[in-house]
N, CA and C of each residue as an Amber inpcrd file, in Angstrom:
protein
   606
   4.4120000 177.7000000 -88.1700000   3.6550000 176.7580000 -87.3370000
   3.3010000 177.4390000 -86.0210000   2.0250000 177.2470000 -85.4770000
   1.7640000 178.1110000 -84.6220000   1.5990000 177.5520000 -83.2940000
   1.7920000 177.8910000 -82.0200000   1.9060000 177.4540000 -80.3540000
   0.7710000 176.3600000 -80.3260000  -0.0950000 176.4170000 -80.8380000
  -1.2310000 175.4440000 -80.6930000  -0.9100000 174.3640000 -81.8120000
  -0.4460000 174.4400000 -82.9030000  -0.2810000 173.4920000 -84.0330000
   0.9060000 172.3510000 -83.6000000   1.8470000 172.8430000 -82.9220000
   3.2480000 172.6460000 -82.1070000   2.6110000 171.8520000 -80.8680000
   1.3890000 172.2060000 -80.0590000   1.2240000 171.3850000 -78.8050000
   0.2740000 170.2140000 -79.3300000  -0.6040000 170.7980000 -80.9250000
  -1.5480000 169.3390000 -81.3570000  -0.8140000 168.3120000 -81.9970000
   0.3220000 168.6800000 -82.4110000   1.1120000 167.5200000 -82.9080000
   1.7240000 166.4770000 -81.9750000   2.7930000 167.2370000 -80.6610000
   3.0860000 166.8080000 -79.5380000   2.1320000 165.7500000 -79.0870000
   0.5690000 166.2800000 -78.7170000  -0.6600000 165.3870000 -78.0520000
  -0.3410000 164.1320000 -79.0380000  -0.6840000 164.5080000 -80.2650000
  -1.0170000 163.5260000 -81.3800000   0.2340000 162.1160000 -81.2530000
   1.4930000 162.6120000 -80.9760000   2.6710000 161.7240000 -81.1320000
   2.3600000 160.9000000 -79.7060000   2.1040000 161.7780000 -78.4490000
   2.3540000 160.7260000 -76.9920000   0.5310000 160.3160000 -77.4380000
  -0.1170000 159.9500000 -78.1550000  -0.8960000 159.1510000 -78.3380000
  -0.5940000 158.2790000 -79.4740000   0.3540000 158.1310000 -80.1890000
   0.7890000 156.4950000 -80.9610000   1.4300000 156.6530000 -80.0070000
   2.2590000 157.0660000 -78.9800000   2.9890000 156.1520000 -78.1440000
   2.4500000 155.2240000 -77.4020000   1.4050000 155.8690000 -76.4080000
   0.6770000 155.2670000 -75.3670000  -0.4460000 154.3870000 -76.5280000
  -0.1010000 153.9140000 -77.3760000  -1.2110000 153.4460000 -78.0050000
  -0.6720000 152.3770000 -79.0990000   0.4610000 152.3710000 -78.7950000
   1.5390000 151.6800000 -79.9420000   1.2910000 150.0360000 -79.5350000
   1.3160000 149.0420000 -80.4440000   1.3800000 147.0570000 -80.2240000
   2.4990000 147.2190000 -79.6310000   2.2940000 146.0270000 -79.0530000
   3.4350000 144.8370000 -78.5840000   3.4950000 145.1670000 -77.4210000
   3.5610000 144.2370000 -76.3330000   3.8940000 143.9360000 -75.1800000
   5.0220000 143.7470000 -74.4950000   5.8690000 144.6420000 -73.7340000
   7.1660000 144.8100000 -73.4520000   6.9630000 144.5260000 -71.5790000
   6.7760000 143.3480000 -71.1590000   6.7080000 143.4430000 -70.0330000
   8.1870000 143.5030000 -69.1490000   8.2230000 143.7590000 -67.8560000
   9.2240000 144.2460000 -67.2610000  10.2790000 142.9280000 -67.4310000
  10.5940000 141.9150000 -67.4820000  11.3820000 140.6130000 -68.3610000
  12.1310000 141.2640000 -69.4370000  11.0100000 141.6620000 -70.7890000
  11.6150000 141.9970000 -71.8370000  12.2340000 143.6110000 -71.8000000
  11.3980000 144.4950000 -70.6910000  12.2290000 145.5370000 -70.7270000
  13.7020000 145.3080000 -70.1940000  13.8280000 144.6810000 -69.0840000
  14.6730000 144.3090000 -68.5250000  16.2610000 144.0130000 -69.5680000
  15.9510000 142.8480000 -70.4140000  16.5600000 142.6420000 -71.8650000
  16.7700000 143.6510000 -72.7710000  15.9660000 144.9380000 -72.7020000
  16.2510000 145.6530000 -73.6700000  17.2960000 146.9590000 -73.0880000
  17.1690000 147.0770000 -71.8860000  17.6920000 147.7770000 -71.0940000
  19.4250000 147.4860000 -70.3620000  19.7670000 145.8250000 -70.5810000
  20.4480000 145.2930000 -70.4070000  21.8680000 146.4130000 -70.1050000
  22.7930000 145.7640000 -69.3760000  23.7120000 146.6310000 -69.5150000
  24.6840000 145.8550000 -70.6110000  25.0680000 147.2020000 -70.9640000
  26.2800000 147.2870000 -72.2880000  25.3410000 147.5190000 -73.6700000
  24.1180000 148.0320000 -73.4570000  23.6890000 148.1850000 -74.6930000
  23.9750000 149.8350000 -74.9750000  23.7660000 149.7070000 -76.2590000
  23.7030000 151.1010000 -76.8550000  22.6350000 151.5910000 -77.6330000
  22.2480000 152.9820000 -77.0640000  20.6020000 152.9630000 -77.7070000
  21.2970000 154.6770000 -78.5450000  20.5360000 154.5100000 -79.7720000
  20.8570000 155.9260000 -80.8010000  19.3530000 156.4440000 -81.3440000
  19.3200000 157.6260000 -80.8570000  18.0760000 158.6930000 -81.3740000
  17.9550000 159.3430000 -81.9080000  16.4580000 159.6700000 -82.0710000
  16.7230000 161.2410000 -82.6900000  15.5900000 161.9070000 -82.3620000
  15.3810000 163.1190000 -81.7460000  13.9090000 163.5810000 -81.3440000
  14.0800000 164.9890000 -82.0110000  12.7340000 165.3800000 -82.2520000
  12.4480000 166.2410000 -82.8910000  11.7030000 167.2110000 -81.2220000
  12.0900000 168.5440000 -81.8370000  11.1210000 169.6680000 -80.3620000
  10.6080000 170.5410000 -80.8130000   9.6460000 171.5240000 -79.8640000
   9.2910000 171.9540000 -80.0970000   8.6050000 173.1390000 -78.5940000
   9.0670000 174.3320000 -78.9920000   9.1030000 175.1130000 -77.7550000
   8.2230000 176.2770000 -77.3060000   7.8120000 177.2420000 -76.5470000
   7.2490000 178.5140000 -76.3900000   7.7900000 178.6270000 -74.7890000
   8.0440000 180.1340000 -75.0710000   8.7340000 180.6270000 -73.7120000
   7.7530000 180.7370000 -72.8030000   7.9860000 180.4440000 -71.6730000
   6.7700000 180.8360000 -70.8850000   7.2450000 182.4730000 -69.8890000
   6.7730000 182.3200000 -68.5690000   6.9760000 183.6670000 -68.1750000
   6.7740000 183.3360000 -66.7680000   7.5510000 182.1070000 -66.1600000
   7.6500000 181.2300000 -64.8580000   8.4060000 182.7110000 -63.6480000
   8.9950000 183.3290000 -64.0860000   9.8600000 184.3170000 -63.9190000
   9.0670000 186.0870000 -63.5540000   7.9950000 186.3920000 -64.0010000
   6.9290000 186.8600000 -63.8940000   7.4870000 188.1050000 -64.0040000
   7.9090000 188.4390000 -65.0370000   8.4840000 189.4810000 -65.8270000
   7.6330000 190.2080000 -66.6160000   7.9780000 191.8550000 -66.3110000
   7.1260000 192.5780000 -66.8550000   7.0130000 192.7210000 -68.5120000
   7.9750000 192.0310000 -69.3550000   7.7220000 192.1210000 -70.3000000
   8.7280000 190.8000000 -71.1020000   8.5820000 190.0250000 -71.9990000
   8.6000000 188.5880000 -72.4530000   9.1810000 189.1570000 -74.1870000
   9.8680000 188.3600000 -74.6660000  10.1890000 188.1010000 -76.0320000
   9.0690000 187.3970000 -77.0250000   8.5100000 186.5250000 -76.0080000
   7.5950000 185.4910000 -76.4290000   8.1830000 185.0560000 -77.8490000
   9.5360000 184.3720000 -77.6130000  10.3560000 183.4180000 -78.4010000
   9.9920000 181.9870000 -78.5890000   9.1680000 181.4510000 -79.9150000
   9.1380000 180.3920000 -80.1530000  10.1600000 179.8080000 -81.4030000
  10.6060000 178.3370000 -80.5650000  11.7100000 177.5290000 -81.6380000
  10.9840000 176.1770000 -81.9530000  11.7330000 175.4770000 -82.8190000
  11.6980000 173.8010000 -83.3430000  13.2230000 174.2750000 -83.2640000
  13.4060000 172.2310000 -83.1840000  14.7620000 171.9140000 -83.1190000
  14.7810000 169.7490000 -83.4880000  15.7850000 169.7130000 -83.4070000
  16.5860000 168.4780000 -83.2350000  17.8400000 168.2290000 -82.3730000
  17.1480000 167.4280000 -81.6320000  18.5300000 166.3960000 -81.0280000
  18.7960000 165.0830000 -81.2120000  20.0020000 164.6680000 -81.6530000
  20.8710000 163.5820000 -81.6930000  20.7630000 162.8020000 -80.4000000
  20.9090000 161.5220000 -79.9150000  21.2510000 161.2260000 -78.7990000
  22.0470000 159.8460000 -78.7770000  22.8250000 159.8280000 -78.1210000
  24.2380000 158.9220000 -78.5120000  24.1380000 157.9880000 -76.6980000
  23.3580000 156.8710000 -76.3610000  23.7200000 156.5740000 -75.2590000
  24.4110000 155.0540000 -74.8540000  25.0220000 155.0670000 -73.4290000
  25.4630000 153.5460000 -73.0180000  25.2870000 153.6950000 -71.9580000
  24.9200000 152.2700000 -71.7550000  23.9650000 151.8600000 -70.2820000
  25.5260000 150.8310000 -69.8990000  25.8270000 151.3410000 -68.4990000
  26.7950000 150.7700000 -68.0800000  26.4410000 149.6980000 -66.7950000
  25.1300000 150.1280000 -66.5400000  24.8280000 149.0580000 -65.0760000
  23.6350000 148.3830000 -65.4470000  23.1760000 147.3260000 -65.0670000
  22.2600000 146.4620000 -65.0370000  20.8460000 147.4190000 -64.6890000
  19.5000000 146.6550000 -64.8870000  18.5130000 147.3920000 -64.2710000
  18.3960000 146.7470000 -63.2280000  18.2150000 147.6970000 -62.0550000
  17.6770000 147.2950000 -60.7440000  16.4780000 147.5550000 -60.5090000
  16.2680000 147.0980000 -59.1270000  14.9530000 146.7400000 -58.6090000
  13.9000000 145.4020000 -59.2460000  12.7250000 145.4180000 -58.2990000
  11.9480000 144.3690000 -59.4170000  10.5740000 144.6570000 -59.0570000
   9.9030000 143.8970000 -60.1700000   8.2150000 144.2530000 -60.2290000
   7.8520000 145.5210000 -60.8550000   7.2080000 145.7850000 -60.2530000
   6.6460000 148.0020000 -60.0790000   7.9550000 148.5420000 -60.5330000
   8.5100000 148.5120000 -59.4450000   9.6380000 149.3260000 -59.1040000
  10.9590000 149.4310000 -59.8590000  10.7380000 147.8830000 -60.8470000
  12.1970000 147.9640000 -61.6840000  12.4800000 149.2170000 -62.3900000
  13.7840000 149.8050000 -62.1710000  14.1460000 150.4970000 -63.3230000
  15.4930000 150.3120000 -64.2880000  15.8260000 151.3030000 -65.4410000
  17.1100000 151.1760000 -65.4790000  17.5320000 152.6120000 -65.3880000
  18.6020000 152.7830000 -66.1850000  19.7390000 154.2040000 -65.9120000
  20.2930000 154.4560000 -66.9320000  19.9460000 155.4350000 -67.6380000
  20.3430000 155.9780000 -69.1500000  21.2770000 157.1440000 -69.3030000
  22.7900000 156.8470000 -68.9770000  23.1320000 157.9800000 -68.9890000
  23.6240000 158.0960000 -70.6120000  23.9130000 159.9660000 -71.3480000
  23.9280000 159.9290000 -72.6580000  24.2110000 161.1650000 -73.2020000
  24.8020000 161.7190000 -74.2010000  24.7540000 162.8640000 -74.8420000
  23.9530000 163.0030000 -75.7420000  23.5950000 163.8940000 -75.7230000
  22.4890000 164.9410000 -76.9190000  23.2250000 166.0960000 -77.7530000
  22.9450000 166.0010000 -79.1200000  23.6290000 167.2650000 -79.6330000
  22.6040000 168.0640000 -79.8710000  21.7230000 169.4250000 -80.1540000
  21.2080000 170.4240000 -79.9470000  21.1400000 171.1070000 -80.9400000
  20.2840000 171.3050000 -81.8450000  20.2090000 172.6670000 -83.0970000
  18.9060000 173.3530000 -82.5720000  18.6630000 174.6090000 -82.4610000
  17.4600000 175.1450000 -82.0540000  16.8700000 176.1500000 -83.2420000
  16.0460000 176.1310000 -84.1610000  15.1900000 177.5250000 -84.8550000
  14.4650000 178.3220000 -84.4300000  14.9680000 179.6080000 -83.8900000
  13.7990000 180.5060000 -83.8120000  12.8140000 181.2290000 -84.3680000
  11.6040000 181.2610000 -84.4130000  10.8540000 181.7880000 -85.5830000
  10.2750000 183.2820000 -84.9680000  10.4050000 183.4740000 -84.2220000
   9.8670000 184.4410000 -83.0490000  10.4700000 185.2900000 -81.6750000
  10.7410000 186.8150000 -81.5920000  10.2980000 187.6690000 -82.3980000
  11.3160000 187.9650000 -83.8800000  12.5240000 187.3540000 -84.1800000
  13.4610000 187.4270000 -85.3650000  14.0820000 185.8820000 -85.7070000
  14.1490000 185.6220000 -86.8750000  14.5860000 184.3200000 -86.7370000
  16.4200000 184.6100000 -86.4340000  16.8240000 183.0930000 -85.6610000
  18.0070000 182.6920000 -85.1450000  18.0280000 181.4990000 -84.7300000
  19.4090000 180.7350000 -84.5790000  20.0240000 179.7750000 -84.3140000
  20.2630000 179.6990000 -83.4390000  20.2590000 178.2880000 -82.2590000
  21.4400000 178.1620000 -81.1960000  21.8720000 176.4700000 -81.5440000
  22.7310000 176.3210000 -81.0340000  22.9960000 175.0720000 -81.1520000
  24.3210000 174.1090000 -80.1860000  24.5270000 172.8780000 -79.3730000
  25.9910000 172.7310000 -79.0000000  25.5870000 171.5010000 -78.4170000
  26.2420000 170.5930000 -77.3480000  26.3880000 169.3270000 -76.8190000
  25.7970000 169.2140000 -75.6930000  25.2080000 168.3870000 -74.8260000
  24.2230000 168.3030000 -73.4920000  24.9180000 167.1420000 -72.9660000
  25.2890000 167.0230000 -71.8970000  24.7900000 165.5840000 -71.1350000
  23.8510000 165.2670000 -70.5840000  23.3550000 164.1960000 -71.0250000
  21.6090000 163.6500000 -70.6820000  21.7430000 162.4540000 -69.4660000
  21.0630000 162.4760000 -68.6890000  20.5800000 161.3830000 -67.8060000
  18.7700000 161.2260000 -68.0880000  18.2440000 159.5840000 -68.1260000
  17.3400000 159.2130000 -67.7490000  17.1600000 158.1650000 -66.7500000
  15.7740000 157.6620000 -66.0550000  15.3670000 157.1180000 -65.3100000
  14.1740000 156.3900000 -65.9360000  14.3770000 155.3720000 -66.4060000
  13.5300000 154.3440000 -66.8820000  12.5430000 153.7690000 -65.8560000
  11.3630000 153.4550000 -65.5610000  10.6630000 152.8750000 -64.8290000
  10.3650000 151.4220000 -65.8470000  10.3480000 150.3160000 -65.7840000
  10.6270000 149.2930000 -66.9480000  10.1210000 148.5070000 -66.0930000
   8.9330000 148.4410000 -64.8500000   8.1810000 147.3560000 -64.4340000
   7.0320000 147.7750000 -64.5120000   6.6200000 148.7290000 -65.3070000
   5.2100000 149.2610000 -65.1970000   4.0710000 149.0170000 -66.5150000
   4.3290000 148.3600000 -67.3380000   3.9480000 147.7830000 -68.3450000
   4.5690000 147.8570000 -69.9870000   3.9070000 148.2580000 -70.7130000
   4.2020000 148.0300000 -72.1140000   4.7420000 149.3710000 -72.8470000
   3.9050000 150.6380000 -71.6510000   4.6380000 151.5050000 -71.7320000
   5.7340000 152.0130000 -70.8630000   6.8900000 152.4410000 -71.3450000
   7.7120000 152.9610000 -70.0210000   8.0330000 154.4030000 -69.7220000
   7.5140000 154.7550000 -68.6660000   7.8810000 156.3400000 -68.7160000
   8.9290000 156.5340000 -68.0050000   9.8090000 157.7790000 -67.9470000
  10.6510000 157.9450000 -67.6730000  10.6330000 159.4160000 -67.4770000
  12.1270000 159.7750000 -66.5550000  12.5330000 161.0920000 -65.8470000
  13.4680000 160.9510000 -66.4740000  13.6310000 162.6000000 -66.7880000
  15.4220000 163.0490000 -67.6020000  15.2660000 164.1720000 -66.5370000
  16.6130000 164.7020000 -67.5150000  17.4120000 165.9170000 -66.8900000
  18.6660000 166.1860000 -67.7290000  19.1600000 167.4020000 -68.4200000
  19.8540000 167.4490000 -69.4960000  20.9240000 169.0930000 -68.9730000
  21.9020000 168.9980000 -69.2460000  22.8570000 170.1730000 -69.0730000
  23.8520000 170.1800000 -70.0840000  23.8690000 171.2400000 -70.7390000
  25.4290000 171.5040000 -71.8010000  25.4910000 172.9090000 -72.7570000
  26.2490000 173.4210000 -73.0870000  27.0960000 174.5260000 -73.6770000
  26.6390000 174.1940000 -74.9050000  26.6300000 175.6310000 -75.7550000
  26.1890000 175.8610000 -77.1160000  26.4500000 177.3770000 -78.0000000
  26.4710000 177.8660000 -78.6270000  26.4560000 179.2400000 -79.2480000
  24.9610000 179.6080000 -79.9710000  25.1040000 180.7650000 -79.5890000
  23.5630000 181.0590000 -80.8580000  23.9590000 182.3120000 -81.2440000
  23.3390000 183.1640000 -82.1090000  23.0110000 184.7230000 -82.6740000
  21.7190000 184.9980000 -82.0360000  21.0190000 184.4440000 -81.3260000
  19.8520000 184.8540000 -80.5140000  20.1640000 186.3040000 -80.2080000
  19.0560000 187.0500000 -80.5600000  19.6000000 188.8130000 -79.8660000
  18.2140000 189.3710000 -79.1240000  17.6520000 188.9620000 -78.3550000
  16.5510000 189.6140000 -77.4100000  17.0430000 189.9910000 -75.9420000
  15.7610000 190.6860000 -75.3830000  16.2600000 191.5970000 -74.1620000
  16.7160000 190.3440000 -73.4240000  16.0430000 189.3820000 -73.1200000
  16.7180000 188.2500000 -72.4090000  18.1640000 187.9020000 -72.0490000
  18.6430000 187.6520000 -73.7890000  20.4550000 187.5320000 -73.7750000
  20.6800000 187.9580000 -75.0670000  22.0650000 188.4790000 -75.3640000
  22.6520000 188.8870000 -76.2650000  24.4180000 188.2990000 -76.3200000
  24.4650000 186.8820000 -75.7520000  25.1240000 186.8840000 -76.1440000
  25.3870000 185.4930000 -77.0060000  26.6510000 185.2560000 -77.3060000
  26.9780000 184.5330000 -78.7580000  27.7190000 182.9300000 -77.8000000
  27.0910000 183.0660000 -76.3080000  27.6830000 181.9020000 -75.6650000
  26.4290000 181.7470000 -74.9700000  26.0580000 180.4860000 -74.6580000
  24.8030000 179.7790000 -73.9480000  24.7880000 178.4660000 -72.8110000
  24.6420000 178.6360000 -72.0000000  23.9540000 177.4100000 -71.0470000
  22.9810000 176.9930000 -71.2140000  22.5800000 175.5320000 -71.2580000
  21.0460000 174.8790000 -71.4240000  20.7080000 173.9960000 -70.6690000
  20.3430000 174.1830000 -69.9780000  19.4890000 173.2190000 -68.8360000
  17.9400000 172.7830000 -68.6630000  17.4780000 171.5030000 -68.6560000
  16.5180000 170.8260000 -68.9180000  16.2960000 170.1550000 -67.9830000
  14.5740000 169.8560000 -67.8590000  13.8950000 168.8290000 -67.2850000
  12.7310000 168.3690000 -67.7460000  12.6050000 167.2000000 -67.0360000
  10.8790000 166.6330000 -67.7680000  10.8050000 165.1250000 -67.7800000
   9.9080000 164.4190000 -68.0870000   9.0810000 163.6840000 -68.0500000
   8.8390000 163.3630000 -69.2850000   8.6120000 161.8650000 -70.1180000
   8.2860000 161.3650000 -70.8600000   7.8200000 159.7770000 -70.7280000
   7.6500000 159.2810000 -72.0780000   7.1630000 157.5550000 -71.9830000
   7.9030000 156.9060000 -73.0180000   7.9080000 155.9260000 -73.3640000
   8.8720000 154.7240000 -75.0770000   7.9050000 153.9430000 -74.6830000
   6.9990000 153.3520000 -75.8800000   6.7770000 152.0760000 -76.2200000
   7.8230000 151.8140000 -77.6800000   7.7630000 150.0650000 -77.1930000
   8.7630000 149.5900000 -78.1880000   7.4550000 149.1230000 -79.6350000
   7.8670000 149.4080000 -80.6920000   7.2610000 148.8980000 -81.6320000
   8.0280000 147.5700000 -82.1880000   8.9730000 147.2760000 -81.4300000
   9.7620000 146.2580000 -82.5670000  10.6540000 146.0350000 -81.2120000
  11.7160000 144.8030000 -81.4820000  12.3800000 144.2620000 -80.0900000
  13.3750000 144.8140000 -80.0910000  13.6310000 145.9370000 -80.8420000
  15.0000000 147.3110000 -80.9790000  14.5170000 148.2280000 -81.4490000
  13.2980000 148.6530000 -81.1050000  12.9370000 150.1120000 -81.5940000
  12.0830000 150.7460000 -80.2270000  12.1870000 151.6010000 -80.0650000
  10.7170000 152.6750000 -79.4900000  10.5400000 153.6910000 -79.4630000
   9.4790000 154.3410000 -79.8990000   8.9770000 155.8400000 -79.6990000
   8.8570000 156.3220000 -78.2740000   9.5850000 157.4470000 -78.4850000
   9.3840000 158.1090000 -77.3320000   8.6950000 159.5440000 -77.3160000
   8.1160000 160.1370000 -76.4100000   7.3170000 161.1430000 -76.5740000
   7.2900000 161.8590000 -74.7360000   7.4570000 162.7850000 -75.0300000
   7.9630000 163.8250000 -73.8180000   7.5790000 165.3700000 -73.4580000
   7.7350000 165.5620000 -72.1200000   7.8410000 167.4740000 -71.9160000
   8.8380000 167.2940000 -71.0320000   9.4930000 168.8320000 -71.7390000
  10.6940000 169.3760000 -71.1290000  10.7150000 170.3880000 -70.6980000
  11.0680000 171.5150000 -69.2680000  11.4650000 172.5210000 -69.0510000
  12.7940000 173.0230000 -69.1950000  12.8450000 174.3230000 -70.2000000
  14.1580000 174.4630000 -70.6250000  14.2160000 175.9570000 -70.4680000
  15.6710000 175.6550000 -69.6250000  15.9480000 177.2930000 -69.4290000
  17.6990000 177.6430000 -70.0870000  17.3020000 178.4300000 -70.7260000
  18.6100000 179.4000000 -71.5040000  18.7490000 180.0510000 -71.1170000
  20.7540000 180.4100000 -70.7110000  21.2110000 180.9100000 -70.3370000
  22.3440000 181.7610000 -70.7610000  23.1950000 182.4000000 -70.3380000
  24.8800000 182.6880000 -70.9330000  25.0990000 182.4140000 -69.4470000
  25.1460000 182.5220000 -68.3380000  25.5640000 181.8780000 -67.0340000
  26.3410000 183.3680000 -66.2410000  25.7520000 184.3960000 -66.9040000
  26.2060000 185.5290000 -66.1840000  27.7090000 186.0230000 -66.7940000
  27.9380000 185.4070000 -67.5050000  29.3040000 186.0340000 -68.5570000
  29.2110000 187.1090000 -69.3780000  28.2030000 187.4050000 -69.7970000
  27.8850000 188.9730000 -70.2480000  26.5010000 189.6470000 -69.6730000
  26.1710000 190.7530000 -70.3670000  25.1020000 191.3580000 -69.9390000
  24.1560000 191.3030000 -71.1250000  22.9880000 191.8990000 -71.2080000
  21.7420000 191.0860000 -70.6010000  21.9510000 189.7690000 -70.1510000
  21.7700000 189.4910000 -68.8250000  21.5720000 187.6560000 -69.0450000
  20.3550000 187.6300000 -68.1930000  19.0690000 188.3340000 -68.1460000
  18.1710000 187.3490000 -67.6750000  17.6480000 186.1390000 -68.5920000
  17.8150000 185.6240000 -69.5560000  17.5270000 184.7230000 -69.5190000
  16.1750000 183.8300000 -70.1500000  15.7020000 182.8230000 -70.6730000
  14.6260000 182.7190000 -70.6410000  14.2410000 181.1080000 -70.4110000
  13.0520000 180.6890000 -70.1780000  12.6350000 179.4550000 -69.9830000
  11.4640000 178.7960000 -70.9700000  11.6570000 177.7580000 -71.0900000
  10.5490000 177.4820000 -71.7220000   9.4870000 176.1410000 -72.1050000
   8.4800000 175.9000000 -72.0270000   7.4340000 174.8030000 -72.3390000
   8.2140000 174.0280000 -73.5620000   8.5990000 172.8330000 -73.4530000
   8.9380000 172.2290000 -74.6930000   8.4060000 170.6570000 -74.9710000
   7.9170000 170.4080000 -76.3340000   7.7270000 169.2800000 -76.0830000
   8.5350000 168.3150000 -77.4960000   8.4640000 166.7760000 -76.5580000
   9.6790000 166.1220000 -77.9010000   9.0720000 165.1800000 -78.3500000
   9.4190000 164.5010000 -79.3320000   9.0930000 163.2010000 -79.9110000
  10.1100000 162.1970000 -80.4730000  10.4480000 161.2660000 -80.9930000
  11.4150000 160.9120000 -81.0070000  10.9970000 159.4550000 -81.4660000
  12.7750000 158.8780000 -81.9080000  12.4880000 157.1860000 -82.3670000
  14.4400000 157.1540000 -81.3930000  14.1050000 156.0360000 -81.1070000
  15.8490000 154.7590000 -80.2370000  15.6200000 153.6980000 -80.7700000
  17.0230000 153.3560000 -80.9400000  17.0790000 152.3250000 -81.7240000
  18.1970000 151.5500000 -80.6110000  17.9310000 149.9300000 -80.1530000
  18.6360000 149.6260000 -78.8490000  19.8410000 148.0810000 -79.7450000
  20.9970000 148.5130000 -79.9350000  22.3650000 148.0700000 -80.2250000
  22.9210000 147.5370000 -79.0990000  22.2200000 145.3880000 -78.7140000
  22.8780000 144.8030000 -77.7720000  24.1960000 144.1080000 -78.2530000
């Protein structure tokens, strides 16, 4: 699958999102967001390294992957109108495929935070931010080793299709690491984008 086939699919998914029925106004987000619920995922990714770092020479490492996501909302949503949001904190588990320049694995556990905006209509977008430990056989000039750091950011949206379901659709900046525990560790970063289904257990 190729860097462009990987970003037309991405487009294609955050358009049934932003384009998905039903009307979830900030009331019913409010309800779905409730505290003590439990919401369970699963997003599919999809990556290319970029070169933010401006390095004379790149792996130009592309992966797909899956993450799990296991969350509980412990506080109410605050604010109101516009401004309501809620607070998604959550774990993610992590498998990564590399197809590019050798195939390899990474894979291990994240803790996830989001930021729901849930007064802004039918769609809700949201801010993450993701950190956690993993192993791979990854072997490029970047890193070589068999221990990893993963750190994430980005921006996405959920419309609900159903009064316990929603698609979600996202970009992530993701940078891999070993955290300076062996050598090579510069490292690499990369363009990623997700898609995904939650399922919300009040």
């Amino acid at each position: 699958m190729t860097s462009r086939t990987r970003v037309a699919l991405a487009s294609a998914a955050l358009c049934v999102v932003l384009g998905a029925s039903g009307r979830v106004d900030a009331f019913e987000a409010a309800q779905a967001f409730a505290k003590g619920t439990t919401i369970v995922g699963l997003q599919a990714n999809g990556g290319v390294q970029n070169n933010i770092q401006q390095e004379t020479e790149t792996s130009r490492l592309d992966f797909i992957g899956l993450q799990p996501r296991l969350s509980y909302l412990p506080f109410q949503p605050f604010g109101s109108r516009w401004y309501a949001a809620a607070l998604e904190p959550g774990v993610e588990g992590w498998v990564q495929y590399y197809m590019h320049p050798d195939t390899a694995v990474a894979g291990g556990l994240k803790a996830a935070l989001r930021l729901h905006a849930i007064g802004l209509g039918p769609v809700i977008p949201y801010l993450e931010g993701t950190a956690g430990v993993g192993g791979t056989n990854l072997d490029v000039t970047e890193s070589r080793s068999r221990f990893t750091f993963l750190f994430e950011g980005g921006a996405g949206a959920s419309a609900f299709v159903a009064s316990h379901v929603a698609l979600t659709a996202g970009y992530r900046l993701q940078h891999f690491s070993n955290g300076n525990t062996s050598r090579p560790d510069r490292g690499y970063n990369a363009h990623t984008g997700t898609v995904g289904v939650s399922v919300f257990f009040h």
